[in-house]
C-alpha positions in Angstrom: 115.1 96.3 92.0 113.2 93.6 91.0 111.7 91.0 93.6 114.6 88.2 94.6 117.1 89.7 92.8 119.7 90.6 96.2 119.7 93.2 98.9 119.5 96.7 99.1 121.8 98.0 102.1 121.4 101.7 103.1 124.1 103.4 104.8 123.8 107.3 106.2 127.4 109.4 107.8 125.6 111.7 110.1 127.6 115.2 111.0 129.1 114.5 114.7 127.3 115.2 117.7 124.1 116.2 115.6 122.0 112.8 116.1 119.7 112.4 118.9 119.2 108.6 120.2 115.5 109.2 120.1 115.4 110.6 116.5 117.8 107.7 115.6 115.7 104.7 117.3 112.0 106.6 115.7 114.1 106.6 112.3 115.1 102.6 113.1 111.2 102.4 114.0 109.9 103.7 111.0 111.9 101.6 109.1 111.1 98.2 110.6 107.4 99.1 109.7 108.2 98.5 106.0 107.6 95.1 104.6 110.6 95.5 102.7 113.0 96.0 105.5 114.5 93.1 106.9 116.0 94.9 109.7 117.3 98.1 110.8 120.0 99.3 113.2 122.3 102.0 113.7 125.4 102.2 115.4 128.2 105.2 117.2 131.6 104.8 115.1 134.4 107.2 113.9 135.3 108.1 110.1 138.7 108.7 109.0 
């Protein structure tokens, strides 16, 4: 996508009970390390 043309949101469903809140925070980490991020979070939820 070119340069000031919107944002780009990435969204991942992880399988349950299979994330760590290490790996999670290193992958939030790695992320905020990039220029191009503007921030990075992640969250606990349910899916239906």
């Amino acid at each position: 996508m070119p340069e000031g043309q919107g944002a780009v949101e990435l969204a991942a469903i992880l399988v349950p009970s299979t994330a760590e809140a290490s790996e999670l925070d290193a992958v939030i980490a790695a992320l905020e390390r990039s220029a191009a991020v503007k921030s990075a979070t992640w969250t606990v939820g349910t899916t239906s």
